[in-house]
N, CA, C and O atoms as CSV, one atom per row, in Angstrom:
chain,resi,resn,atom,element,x,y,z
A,1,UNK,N,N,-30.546,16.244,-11.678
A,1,UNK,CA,C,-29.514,15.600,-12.466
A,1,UNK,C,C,-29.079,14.308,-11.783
A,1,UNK,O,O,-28.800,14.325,-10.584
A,2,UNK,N,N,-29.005,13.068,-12.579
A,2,UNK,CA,C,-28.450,12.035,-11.975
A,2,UNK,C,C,-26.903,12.169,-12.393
A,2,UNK,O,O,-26.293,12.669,-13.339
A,3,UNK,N,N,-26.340,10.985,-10.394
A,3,UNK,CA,C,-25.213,11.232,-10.749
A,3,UNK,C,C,-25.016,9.657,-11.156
A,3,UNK,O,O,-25.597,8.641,-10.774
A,4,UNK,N,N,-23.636,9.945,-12.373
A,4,UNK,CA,C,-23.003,8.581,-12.501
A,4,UNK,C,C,-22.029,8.217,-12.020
A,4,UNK,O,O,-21.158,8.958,-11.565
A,5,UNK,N,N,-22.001,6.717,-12.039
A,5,UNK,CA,C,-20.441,6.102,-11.883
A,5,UNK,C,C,-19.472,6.299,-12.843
A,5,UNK,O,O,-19.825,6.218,-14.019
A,6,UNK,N,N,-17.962,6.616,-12.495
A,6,UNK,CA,C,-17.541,6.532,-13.463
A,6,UNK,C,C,-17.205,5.427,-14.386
A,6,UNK,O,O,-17.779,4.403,-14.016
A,7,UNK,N,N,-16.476,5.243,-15.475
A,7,UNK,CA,C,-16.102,3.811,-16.636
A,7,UNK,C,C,-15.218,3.168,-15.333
A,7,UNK,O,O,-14.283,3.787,-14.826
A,8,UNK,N,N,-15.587,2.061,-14.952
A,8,UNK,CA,C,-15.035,1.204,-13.551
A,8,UNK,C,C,-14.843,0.056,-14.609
A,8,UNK,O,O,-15.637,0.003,-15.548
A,9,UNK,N,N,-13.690,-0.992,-14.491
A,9,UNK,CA,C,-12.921,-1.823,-14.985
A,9,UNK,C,C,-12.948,-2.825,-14.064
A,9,UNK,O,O,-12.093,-2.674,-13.191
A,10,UNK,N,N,-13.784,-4.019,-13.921
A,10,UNK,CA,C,-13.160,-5.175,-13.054
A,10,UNK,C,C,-12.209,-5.558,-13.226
A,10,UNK,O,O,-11.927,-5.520,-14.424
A,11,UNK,N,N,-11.373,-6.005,-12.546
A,11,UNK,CA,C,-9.718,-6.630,-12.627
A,11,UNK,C,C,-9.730,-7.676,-12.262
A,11,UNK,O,O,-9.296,-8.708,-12.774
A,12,UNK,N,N,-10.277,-7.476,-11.261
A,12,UNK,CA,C,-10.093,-9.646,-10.116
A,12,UNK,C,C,-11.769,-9.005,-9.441
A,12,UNK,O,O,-12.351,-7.923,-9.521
A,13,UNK,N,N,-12.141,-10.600,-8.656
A,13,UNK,CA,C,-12.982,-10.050,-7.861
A,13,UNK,C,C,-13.530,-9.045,-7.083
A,13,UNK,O,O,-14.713,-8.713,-7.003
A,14,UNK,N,N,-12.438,-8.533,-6.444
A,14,UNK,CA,C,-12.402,-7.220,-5.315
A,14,UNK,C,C,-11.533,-6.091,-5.920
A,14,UNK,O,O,-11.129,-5.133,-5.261
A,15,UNK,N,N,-11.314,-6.266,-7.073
A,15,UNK,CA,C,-10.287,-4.893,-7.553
A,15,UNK,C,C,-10.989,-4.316,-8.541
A,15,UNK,O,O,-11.773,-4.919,-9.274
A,16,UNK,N,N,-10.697,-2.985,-8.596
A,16,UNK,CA,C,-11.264,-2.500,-10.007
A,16,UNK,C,C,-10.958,-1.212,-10.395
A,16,UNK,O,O,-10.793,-0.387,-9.496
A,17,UNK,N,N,-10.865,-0.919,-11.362
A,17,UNK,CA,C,-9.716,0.339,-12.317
A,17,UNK,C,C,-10.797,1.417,-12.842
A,17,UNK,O,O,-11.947,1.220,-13.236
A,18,UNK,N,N,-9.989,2.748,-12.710
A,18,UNK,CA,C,-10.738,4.032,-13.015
A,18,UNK,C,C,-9.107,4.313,-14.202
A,18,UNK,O,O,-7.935,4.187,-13.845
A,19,UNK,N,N,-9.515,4.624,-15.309
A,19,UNK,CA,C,-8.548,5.104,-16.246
A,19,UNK,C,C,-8.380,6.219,-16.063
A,19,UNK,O,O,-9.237,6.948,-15.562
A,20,UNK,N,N,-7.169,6.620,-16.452
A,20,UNK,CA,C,-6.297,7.709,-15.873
A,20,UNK,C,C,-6.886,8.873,-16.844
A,20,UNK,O,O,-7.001,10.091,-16.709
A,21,UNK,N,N,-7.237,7.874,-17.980
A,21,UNK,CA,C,-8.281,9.772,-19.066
A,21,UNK,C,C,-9.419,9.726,-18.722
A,21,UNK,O,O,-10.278,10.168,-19.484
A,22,UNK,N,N,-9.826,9.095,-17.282
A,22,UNK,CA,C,-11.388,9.390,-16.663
A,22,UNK,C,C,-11.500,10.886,-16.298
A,22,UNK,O,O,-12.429,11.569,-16.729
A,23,UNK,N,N,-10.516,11.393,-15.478
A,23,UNK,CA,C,-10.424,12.992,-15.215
A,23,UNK,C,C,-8.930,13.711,-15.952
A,23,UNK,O,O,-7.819,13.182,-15.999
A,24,UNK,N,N,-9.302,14.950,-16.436
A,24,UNK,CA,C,-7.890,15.618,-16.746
A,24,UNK,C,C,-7.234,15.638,-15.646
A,24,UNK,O,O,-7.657,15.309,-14.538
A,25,UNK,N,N,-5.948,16.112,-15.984
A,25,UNK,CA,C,-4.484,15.872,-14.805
A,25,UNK,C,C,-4.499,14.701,-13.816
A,25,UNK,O,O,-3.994,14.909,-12.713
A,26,UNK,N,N,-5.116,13.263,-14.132
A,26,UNK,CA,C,-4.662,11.955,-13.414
A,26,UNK,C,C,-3.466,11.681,-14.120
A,26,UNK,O,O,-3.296,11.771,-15.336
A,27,UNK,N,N,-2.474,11.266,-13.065
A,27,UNK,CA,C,-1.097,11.408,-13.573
A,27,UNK,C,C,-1.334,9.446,-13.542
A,27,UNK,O,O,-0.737,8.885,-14.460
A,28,UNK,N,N,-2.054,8.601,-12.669
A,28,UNK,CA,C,-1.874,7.185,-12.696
A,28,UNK,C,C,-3.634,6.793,-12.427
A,28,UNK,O,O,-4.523,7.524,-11.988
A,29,UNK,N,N,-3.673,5.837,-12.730
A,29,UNK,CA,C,-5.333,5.007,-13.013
A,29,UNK,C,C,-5.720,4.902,-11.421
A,29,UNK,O,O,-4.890,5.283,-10.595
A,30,UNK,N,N,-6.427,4.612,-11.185
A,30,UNK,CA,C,-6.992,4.583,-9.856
A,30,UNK,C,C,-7.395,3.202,-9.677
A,30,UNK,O,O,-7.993,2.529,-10.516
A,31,UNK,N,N,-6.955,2.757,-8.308
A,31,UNK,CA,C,-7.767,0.771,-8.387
A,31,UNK,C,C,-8.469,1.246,-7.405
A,31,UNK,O,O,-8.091,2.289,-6.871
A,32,UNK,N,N,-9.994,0.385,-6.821
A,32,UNK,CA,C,-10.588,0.458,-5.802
A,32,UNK,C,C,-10.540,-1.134,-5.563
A,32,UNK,O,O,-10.585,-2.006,-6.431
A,33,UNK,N,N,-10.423,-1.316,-3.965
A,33,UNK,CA,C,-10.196,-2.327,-3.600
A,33,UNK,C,C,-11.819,-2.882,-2.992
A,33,UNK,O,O,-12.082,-2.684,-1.806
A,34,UNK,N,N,-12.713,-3.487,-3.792
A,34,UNK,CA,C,-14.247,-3.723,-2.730
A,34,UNK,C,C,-15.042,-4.962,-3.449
A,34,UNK,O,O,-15.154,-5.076,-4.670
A,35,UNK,N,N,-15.437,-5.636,-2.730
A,35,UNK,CA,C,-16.985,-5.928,-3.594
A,35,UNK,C,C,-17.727,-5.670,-4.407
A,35,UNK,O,O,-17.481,-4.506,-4.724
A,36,UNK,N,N,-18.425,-5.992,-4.907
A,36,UNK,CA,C,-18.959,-5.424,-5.958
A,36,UNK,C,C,-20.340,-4.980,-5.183
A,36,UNK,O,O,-20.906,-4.114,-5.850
A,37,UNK,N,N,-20.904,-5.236,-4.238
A,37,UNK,CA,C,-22.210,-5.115,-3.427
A,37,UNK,C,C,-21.417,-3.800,-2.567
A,37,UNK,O,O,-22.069,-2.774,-2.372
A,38,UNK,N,N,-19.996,-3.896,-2.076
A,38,UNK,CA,C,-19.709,-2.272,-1.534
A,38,UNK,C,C,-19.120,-1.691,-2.743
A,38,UNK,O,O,-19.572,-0.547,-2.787
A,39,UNK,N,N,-18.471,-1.849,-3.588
A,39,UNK,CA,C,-18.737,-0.432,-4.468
A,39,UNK,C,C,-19.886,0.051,-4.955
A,39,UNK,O,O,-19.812,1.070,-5.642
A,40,UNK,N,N,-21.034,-0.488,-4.743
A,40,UNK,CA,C,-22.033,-0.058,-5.776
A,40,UNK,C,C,-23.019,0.811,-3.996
A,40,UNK,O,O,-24.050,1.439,-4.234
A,41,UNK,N,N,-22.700,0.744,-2.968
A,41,UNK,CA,C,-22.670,1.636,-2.032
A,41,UNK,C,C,-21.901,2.573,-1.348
A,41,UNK,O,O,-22.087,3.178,-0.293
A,42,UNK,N,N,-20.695,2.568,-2.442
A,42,UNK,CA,C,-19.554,4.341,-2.305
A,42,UNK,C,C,-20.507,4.980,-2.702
A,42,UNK,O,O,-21.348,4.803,-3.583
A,43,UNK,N,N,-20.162,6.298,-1.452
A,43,UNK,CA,C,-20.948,7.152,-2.299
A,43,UNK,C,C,-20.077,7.826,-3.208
A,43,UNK,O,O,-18.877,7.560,-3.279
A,44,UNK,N,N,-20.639,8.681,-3.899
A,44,UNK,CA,C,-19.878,9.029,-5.433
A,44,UNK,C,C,-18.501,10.206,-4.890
A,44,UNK,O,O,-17.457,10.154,-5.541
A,45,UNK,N,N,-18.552,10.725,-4.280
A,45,UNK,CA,C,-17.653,11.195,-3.753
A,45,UNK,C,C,-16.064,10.541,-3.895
A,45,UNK,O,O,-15.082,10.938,-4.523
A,46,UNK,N,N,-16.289,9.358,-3.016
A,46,UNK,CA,C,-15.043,8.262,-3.280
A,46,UNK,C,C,-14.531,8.308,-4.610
A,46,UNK,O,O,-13.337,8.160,-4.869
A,47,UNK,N,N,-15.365,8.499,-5.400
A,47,UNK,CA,C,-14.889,8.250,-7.130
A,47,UNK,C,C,-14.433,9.901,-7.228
A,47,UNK,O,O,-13.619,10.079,-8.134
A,48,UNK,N,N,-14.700,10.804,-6.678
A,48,UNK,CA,C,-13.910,11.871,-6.965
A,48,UNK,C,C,-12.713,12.252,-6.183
A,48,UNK,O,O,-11.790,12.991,-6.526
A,49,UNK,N,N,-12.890,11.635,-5.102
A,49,UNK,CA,C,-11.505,12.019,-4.295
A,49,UNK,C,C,-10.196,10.632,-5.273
A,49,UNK,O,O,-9.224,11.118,-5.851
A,50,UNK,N,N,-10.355,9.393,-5.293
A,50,UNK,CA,C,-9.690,8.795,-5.712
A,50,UNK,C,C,-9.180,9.150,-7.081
A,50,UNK,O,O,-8.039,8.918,-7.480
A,51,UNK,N,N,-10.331,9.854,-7.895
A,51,UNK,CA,C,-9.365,10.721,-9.017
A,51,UNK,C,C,-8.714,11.862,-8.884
A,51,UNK,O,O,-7.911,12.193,-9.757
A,52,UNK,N,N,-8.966,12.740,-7.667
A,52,UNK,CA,C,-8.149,13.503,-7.145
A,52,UNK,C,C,-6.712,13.405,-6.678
A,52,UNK,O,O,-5.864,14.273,-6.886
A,53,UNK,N,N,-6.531,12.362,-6.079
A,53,UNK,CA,C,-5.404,11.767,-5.186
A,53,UNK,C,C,-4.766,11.375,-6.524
A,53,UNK,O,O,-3.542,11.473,-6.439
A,54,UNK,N,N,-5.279,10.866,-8.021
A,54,UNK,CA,C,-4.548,10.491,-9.003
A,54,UNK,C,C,-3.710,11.806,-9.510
A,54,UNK,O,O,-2.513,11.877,-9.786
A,55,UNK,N,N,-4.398,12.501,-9.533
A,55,UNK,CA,C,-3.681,13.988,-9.872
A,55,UNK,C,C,-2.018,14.462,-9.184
A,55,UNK,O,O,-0.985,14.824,-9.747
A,56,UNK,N,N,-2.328,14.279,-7.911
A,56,UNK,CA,C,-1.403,14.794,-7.101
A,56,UNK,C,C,0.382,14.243,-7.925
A,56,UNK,O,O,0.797,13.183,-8.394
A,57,UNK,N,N,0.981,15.633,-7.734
A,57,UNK,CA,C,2.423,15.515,-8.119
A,57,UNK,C,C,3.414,14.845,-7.109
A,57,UNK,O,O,3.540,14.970,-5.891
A,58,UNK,N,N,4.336,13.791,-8.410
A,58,UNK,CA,C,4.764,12.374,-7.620
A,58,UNK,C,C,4.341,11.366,-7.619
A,58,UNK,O,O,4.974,10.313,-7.703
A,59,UNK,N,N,3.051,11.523,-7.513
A,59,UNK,CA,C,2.578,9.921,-7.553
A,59,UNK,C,C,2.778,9.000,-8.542
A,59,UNK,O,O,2.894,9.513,-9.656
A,60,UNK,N,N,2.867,7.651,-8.498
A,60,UNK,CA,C,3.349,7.074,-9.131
A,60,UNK,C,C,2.628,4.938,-9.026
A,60,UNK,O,O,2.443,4.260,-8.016
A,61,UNK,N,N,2.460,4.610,-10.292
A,61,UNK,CA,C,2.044,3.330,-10.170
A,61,UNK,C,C,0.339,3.782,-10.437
A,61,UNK,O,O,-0.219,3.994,-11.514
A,62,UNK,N,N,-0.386,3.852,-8.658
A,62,UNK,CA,C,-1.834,3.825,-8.796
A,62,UNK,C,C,-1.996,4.679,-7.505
A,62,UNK,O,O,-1.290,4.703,-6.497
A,63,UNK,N,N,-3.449,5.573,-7.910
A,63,UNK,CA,C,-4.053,5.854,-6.547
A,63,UNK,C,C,-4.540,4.705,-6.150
A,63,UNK,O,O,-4.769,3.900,-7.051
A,64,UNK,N,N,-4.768,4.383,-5.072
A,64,UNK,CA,C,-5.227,3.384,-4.099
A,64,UNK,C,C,-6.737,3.248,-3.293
A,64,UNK,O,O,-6.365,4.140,-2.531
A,65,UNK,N,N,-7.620,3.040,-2.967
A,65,UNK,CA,C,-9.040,2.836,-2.533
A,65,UNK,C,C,-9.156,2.047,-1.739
A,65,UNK,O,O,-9.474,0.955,-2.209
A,66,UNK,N,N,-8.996,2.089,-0.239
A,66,UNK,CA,C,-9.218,0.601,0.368
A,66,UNK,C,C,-10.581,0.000,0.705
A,66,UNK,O,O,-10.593,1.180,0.353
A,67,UNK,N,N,-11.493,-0.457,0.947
A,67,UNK,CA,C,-12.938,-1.165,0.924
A,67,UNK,C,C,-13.961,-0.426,1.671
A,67,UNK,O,O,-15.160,-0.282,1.435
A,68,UNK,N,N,-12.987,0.150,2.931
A,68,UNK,CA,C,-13.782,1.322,4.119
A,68,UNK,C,C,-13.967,2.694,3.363
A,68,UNK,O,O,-14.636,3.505,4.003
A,69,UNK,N,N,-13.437,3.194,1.927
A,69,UNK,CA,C,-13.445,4.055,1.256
A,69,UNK,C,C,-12.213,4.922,1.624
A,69,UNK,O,O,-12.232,5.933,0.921
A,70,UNK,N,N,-11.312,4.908,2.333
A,70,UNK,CA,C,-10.119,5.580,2.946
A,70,UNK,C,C,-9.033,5.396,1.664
A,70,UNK,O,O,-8.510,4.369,1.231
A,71,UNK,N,N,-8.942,6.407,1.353
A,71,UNK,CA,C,-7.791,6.772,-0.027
A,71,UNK,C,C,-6.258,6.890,0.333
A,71,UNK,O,O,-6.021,7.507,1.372
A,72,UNK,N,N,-5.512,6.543,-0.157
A,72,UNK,CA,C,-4.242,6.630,-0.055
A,72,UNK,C,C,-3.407,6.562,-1.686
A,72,UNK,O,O,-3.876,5.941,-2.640
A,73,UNK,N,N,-2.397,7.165,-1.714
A,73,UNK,CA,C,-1.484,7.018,-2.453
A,73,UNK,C,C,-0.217,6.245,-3.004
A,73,UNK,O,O,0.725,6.452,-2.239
A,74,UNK,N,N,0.130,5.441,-4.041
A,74,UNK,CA,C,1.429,4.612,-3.660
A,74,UNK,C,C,2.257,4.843,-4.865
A,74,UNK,O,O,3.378,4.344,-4.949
């Protein structure tokens, strides 16, 4: 089975948006902060933890993605 990327949204050069009806229970959209030459070397994982971290109760605004793949919340 191949895996996919999910529906990724450029925003600006280095930013880019995962919609919040990409996974059930994302409470906010997800931005990843990268290149377009390093996102397209996340491994796919990153795209599931960052919709994970969208889930979490409280959160608010966006999950967050910084370029090293290190997730945070804001």
């Amino acid at each position: 089975m191949e895996e996919k990327l999910p529906p990724i949204k450029r925003v600006d050069k280095a930013e880019w948006l995962i919609e919040k009806n990409y996974k059930s229970g994302m409470q906010v959209p997800a931005k990843i902060f990268a290149t377009e030459k390093l996102l397209k070397e996340m491994d796919l994982t990153v795209y599931e933890q960052i919709a994970n971290v969208a889930t979490l109760p409280g959160i608010i605004n966006y999950a967050m993605c910084m370029p090293d793949g290190h997730i945070f919340s804001n």
